[in-house]
Every structure is written in structure tokens, then in C-alpha cells.
C-alpha positions, 0 to 999 in steps of 0.5 A: 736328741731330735724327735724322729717323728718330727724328722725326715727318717734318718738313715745313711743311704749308700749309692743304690749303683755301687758295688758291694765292697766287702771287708774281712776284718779279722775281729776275733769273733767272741767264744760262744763256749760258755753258752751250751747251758743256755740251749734249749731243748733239741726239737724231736727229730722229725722226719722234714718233708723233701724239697719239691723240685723246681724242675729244671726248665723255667716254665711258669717260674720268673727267673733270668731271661737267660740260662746260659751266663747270667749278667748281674748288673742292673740295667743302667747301673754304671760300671764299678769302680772298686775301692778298698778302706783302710781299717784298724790293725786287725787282731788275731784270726778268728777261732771257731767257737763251739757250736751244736751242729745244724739242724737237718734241712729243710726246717720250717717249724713256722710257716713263714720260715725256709730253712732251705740251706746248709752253711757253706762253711763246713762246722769246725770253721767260723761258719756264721756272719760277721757280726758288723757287717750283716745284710743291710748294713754300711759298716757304720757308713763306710762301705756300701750296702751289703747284700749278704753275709760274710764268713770269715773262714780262714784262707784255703776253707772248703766252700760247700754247695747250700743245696743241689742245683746247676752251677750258672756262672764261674769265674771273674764277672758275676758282677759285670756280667762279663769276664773281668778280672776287676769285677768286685765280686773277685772269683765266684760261683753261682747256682741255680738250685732245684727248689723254689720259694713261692713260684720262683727260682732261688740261686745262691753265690759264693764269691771272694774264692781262692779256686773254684773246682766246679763248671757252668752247667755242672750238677752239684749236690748239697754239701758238695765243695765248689771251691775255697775261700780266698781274697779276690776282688773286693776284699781285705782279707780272706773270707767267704761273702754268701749271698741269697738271690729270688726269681733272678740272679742279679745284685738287687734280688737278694735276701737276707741268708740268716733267714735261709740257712738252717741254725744249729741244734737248740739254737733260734733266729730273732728278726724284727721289724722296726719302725717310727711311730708313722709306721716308717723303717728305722734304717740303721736302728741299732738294736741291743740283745742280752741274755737274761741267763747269761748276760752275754750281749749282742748288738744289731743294725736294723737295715739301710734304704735300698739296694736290699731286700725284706722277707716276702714273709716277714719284712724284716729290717733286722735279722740275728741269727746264731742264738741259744734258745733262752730268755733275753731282752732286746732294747732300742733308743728311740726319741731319747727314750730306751724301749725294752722287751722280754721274750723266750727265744725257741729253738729251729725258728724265727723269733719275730718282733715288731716295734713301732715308735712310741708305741713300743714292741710287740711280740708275736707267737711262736710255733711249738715244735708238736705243731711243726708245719711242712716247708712251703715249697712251691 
């Protein structure tokens, strides 16, 4: 196998101007039933501090130019020409796993985390990512790069608001800009919410729905139902595509939304950041997980060049979210050569690791829960 630290960084670098075409592929998603013994302990129920407003005027926060219907293209980007991928026979719908329920929002038992929002899918449904085509990813170079997750709740599902704020687009043309009946991201809601991170205006979108039940301007409160999910635009089969956006409401300022929605009770996020031994990102690393208490095994693509966006925090090319806290193992190839690391996965936050070439992992500390700090709301 080549060496890539004699190699150009090698990664499949989907066109930065084409649009996001999700796939519903209706993989029956594996049971997490037999993990309940893996969870760790419960974090104390400490009151979280409450989301500090926003406000609702733009004064001295970088946010779109206009409050009205937000245009999502991106200057100069051509218009979408949709295309649609013809995948293996999909097996059975999923079929909700048992899962704790979430954590009360806002988290952050580390500084760095924001665990601002709630899942858009009510618990009971399949209310976590497709496991193949993550933020970042190119389902293995056969779509373009994905700004955010997928849901794969079946048809009719009710999609909830992740948190309070004013709906700013509804309709057919989040992508466009423009009412059209093409746009990829079929029929979508966005929302500006009353909270921030860091000065600026966070916004999350909601698209592929079968019927939306709110209207521009509308108020809407966390865990209220904005619609259901459906198949419009650019996908295969019903599921909901959930995105993160920061400062503006546009295509290229999204985030990836594991590392904002808050994870069930006794459950953890493990994000890293991956590198050749020059300090380069290793886009589309595949990265194995396994737990040392139940040998169950979960596999990772770190991120593909452009389009997306790391953490201000972290700056991740990797997130995984949905783990029973316990002890794991987490392996890459790199030169040929297998690297693993050990570590004890915590509860309510983000685990976070680095490796870099030759050098290996590293692992950083974590937050006790005694030591939990307060969201760092602007």
C-alpha cells in the first residue's frame, strides 16, 4: 500500500457546487437492544442553565442580509441539476431500537460542547443518523458531500422543532432561493432560533417533508411539529435530512448536528480528528469502533475536502454519536499499518481523540460530571 506521507492526501472530492443528493436506503438499522447493560451511570440531574436569548433583531451578530426568505445558494454556484442513484433492493424498513430517552437541553458538561437541540424525531422512531452517510460523507463517492444527517423515520413521522425561534422559509426552493418545485431539498422548513453560539445565529433545516404545518414568521417552541416526514426532492425514500447552519442560513455554513443534538441518558459522542503525519486531514479514513464489553462494532468515515464544515470548537473530521458509555477500541489503517487506542467512553459529551500519522492517537480528557460547566451562550 502506498505511503500517504509520501502521497498527495488522498480523498474523493465531490463537486463543492452540486447539490446534496440524499439517499433513503431503508438498511434495517442494527438493534441497540442488547447494549442497556453497557450504559453507564445517569449523570445527576442538574438543573442546566437556560438558553440566553439571542434576541430577535440582528444587532451585532453576523447573520443573513435579509430576514425575510433567505436565498441558500451560494453566489456563483450553478443551478442544481438533480440526479437520482440506483441503490441494491432495500431490505425491510427500520425498526426503532430501544433507546433511553435524552438528556434535558441545554447539555454541556464540557466547555466546548452545545448540546442545544432536541431530536427532530419524536423517541419511539428512528431518530438517529444513517450510519453510511453521516455529515461529511460521499456514500463511498456515490453522492455528493452530505451537509447533514438523515433520519430514517418512516413516511407520515412527526417532525419537531429542535428548539424555539421564527420559521424564515417554507416551501419548495431552500436551495434555489426561489420557489421551485425541483429544488433538491423538496419541501423544507428552516428556522432561525433564539439562541446562538459565539455571537452568531444558529438556524436549523428540515427537509424532504411530506407536509409542513407551519408559516414564514411563525413562532414555534422546541418539540413543536413543523411537519412530516416524506420523499420530496432528492431522495429515494421517505426520511427526514436535518441540518445545522452557523451565522448564516446558507448550504456552505453548516455544522455537523450530532455534535448539537443532545444524546440519550447514559449515552456519549466520540468525535476526532485524523491526520497524515504532516498534520493533514485524512478525508474519508475509515475509522472502526468496538466495544470491549460487548463486542459490538461501529464503522466511521472521517470527513470528505470542502463543502463542510469542522466544529469552531473541536475541528473534527469525524463524529459518532449514539454510544453506550463503557470502554472501546477504535482502530485505523494508515501506511499499512493498524493503529488502535483504548479509552472509557462518558456519558452526556463528547469523547474526543486525535491521531496523527505515525504518531499514533492521543486521547484528551474528559469532564467529570461534579465539574459540569454551564452552555456558552453568547
Amino acid at each position: 500500500m502506498a505511503d500517504p506521507d509520501s502521497q498527495p492526501n488522498p480523498n474523493f472530492r465531490a463537486d463543492p457546487d452540486a447539490v446534496t443528493r440524499d439517499c433513503a436506503l431503508h438498511i434495517a438499522l442494527v438493534t441497540f437492544a442488547g447494549l442497556a447493560a453497557s450504559c453507564g451511570p445517569r449523570l445527576p440531574a442538574t438543573p442546566m442553565a437556560e438558553p440566553t436569548g439571542v434576541v430577535s433583531s440582528t444587532e451585532g451578530i453576523p447573520g443573513p442580509a435579509s430576514t425575510e426568505q433567505p436565498s441558500v445558494d451560494q453566489p456563483g454556484a450553478p443551478e442544481p441539476t438533480p440526479m437520482r442513484y440506483a441503490f441494491p433492493t432495500p431490505g425491510p424498513d427500520p425498526v426503532s431500537a430501544w433507546r433511553p430517552p435524552p438528556y434535558a437541553v441545554p447539555l454541556a458538561i464540557r466547555p466546548e460542547d452545545h448540546f442545544y437541540f432536541l431530536r427532530p424525531i419524536p423517541s419511539g422512531n428512528v431518530n438517529w443518523p444513517h450510519p453510511l452517510y453521516r455529515y461529511g460523507n460521499t456514500f463511498f463517492g456515490e453522492e455528493s458531500i452530505h451537509t447533514g444527517v438523515d433520519l430514517d423515520a418512516p413516511r407520515g413521522t412527526p417532525v419537531l422543532a429542535a428548539g424555539s425561534g421564527q420559521v424564515m422559509s417554507v416551501g419548495f426552493g431552500l436551495y434555489s432561493g426561489i420557489q421551485n418545485p425541483k429544488d433538491p431539498y423538496g419541501l423544507a422548513v428552516s428556522i432561525r432560533h433564539d439562541f446562538g453560539y459565539h455571537g452568531k445565529v444558529l438556524y436549523t433545516v428540515y427537509a424532504h417533508l411530506q407536509e409542513a404545518r407551519v408559516w414564514v414568521g411563525q413562532r414555534v417552541e422546541a418539540g413543536q411539529q413543523i411537519g412530516s416526514v416524506g420523499d420530496t426532492g432528492n431522495a429515494d425514500g421517505a426520511h427526514l435530512h436535518f441540518e445545522v447552519r452557523l451565522g448564516e442560513d446558507g448550504y456552505f455554513t453548516t455544522r455537523n448536528p450530532e455534535l448539537w443534538m443532545v444524546p440519550p441518558e447514559g449515552w456519549g459522542v466520540l468525535a476526532g480528528r485524523l491526520m497524515d503525519t504532516f498534520g493533514r486531514p485524512l478525508a474519508e479514513q475509515l475509522v472502526q469502533i468496538r466495544s470491549l464489553e460487548t463486542d459490538k462494532r461501529w464503522e466511521v468515515w472521517a470527513y470528505a475536502l470542502d463543502t463542510v464544515h469542522p466544529d469552531d470548537g473541536y475541528g473534527e473530521n469525524f463524529v459518532i454519536s449514539d454510544l453506550p458509555a463503557g470502554p472501546y477500541e477504535v482502530e485505523i489503517d494508515y501506511a499499512g499499518h493498524p493503529y488502535t487506542a483504548q479509552l472509557l467512553l462518558k456519558p452526556g459529551q463528547t469523547n474526543f481523540l486525535t491521531f496523527r500519522g505515525r504518531s499514533g492517537f492521543r486521547l484528551e480528557s474528559t469532564a467529570e460530571p461534579a465539574r459540569a460547566a454551564s452552555p456558552p451562550y453568547p
